[in-house]
N, C-alpha and C positions, 0 to 999 in steps of 0.2 A: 187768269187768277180768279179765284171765287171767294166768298166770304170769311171761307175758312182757314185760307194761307193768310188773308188779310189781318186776321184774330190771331193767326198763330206770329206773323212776324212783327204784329202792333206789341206781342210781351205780355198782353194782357194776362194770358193764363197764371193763376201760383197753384200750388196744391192747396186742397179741401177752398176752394173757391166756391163759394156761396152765394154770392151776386156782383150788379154789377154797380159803377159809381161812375160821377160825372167827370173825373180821372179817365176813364176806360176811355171815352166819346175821344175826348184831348189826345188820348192814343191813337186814337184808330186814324184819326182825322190827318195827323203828322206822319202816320205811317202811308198812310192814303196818297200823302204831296212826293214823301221819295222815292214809290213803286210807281210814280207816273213820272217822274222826271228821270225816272231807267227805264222807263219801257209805256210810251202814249198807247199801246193796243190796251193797258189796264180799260175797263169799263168806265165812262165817266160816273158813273151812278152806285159802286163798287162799294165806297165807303158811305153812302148812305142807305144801303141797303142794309151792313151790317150795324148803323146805329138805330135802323128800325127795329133789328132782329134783338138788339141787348133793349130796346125801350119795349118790344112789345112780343118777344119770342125767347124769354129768356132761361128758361127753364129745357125749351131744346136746342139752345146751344151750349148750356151745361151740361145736359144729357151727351151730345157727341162728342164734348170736350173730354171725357170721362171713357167713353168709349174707344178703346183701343182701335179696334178693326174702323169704323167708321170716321176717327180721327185722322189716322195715318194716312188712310183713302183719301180723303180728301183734302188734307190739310201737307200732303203729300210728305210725310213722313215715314219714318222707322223707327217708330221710340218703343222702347220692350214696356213690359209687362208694367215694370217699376213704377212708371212713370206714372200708372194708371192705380196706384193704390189709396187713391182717396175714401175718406171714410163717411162723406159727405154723400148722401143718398140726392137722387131729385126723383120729384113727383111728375111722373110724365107717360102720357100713353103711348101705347104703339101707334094710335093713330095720328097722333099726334106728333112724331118725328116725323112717319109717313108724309105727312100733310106738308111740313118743314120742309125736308128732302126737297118732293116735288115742285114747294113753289120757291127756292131760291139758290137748290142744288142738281137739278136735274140734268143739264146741260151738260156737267161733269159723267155723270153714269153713264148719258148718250155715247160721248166722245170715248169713252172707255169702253163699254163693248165692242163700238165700231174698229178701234184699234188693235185689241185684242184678239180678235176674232180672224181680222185682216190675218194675225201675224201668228194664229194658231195656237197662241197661249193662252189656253182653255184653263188651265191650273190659277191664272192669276186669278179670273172672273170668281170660278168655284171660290178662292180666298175669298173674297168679299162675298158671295153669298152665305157664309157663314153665317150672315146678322140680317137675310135679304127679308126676316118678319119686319125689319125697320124699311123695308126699300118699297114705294110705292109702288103700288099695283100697276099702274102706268109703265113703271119703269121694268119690271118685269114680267108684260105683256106684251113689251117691244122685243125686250131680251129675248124670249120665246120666238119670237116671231122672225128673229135674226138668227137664230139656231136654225130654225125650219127652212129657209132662206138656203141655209150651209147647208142641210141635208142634199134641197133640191139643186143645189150648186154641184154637187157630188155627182150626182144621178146623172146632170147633162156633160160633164166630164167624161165618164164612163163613155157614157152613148156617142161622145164627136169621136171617141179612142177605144176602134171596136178590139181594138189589138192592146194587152198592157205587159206586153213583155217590155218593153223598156219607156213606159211611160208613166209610172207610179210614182215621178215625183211629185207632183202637182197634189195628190192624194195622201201624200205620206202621213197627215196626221193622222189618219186613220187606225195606223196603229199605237196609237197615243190613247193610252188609259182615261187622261183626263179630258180625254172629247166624251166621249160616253157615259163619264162622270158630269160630264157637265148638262147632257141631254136628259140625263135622267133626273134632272131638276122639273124639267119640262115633258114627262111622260106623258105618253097618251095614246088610244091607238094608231092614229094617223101618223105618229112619228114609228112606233113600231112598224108598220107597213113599209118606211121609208127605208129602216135599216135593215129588215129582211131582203127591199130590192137590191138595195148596195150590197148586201151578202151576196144573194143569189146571182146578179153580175157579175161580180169578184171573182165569184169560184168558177161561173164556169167559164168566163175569159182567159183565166191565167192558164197554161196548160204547161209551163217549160216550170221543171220540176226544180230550181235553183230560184225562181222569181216566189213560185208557189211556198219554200221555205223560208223566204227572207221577208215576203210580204202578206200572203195569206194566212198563214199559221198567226204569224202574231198580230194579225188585224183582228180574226176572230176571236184572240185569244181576249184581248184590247175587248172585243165588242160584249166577255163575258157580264163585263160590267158595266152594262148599259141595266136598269133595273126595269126590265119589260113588264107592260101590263100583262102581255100573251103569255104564259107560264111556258108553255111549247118551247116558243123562240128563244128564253132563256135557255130552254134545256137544251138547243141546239149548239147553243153557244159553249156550252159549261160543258159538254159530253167531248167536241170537239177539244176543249182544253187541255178535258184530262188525255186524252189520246195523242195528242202533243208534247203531254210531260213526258206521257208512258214511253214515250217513244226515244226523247231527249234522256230519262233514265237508261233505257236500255239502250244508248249508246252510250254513254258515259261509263254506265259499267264494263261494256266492253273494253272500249279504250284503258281503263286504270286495271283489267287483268288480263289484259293482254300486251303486246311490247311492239310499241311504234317503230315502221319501217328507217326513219331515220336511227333509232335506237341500234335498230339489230346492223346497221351501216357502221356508227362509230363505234361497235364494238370489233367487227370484223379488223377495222383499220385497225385497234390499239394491238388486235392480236398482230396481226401482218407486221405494226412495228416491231413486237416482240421476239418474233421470229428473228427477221431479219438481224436485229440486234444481238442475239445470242451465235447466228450464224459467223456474224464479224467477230464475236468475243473467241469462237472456234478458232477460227481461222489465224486470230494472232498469239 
């Protein structure tokens, strides 16, 4: 638990909240004694951290309280928009969350990338960097550096598995739009370098043309949206694409004007009933 569930389940918040009062403390403090008497891993130091943050940081904890994306992150919620239509401004810098963040939130963003990452859901991260001007620089130096991590994680994959006709699970998010969305937060050229290697791996290991349709195509398709420094690289990406639709188009057309082999089967069969059916009507 972090400062932030601790503020959200003490109640304190109303709308257009303005400050805070010595009410708030008497909250936090009581809510403090029954999230340790359901669960002793709470921090001993938990709730006094956060009556530091209302006596001496109080303006960026109104700020995240107001803050959709940064709320619900940490204070680990799902409240819509609604929730967040306060008309109450606060004065506060980005450095100044930043700095917040860092020294009493940190730990949180850690344990979140590390989990996400583990488990491939690159989409969730990308959500939250939506506000990453608020997310210390620290904290998304690491994040980089664990993307980079994943790239080189890749590459020695490849290499123990000179063969990937049936071992592209361990890889699969590769075809996942939002990995590449997510690195391109983190461009640069050494990552570009990274994902040309994992290309040029890819293509020329795969050689069984059912593995190279169901995982090549739409990894590179996937890698169009990596935003390369190298203009080239992209263009390998993007040309490769269209040649993939063009190709998925002109099957497609075939298929809807032409007449599918099971088609011209249950047709044969309705005639043969019909036959037959007229022959018995003959007959009696």
């Amino acid at each position: 638990m972090n400062i932030i569930e601790l503020f959200e389940n003490a109640g304190i918040y109303t709308e257009n909240l303005r400050e805070f009062t010595s009410d708030d403390v008497v909250k936090v403090k009581k809510q403090f004694e029954f999230e340790r008497s359901q669960n002793h891993n709470v921090e001993a130091n938990l709730a006094d951290n956060l009556i530091v943050v209302i006596d001496e940081f109080p303006r960026e904890l109104l700020f995240i309280s107001r803050n959709r994306i940064l709320y619900n992150f940490f204070a680990k919620k799902n409240y819509s928009r609604n929730r967040f239509n306060s008309d109450v401004s606060v004065s506060v810098t980005k450095d100044e969350v930043q700095s917040f963040i860092e020294k009493f939130l940190s730990k949180d963003l850690e344990l979140f990338y590390d989990q996400n990452l583990a488990q491939n859901r690159f989409d969730s991260i990308d959500d939250l960097l939506i506000v990453k001007e608020y997310l210390p620089q620290s904290s998304l130096d690491s994040l980089s550096q664990k993307v980079t991590a994943k790239l080189d994680s890749i590459i020695s994959i490849i290499d123990a598995n000179p063969s990937l006709s049936n071992g592209t699970d361990k890889i699969e998010f590769l075809k996942y739009r939002s990995f590449y969305v997510l690195i391109s937060h983190f461009r640069s050229e050494e990552n570009d370098q990274r994902i040309r290697q994992i290309y040029d791996k890819v293509r020329s290991l795969i050689v069984v043309a059912s593995v190279r349709n169901e995982f090549l195509d739409p990894m590179i398709s996937a890698m169009s949206n990596y935003k390369a420094v190298d203009y080239k690289l992209l263009k390998i990406f993007m040309d490769h694409k269209e040649r993939v639709e063009a190709l998925v188009e002109k099957h497609a057309a075939k298929e809807s004007s032409g007449m599918s082999t099971w088609s011209i089967i249950a047709i044969i069969v309705v005639v043969l009933r019909l036959i037959l059916m007229m022959a018995r009507m003959a007959r009696s």
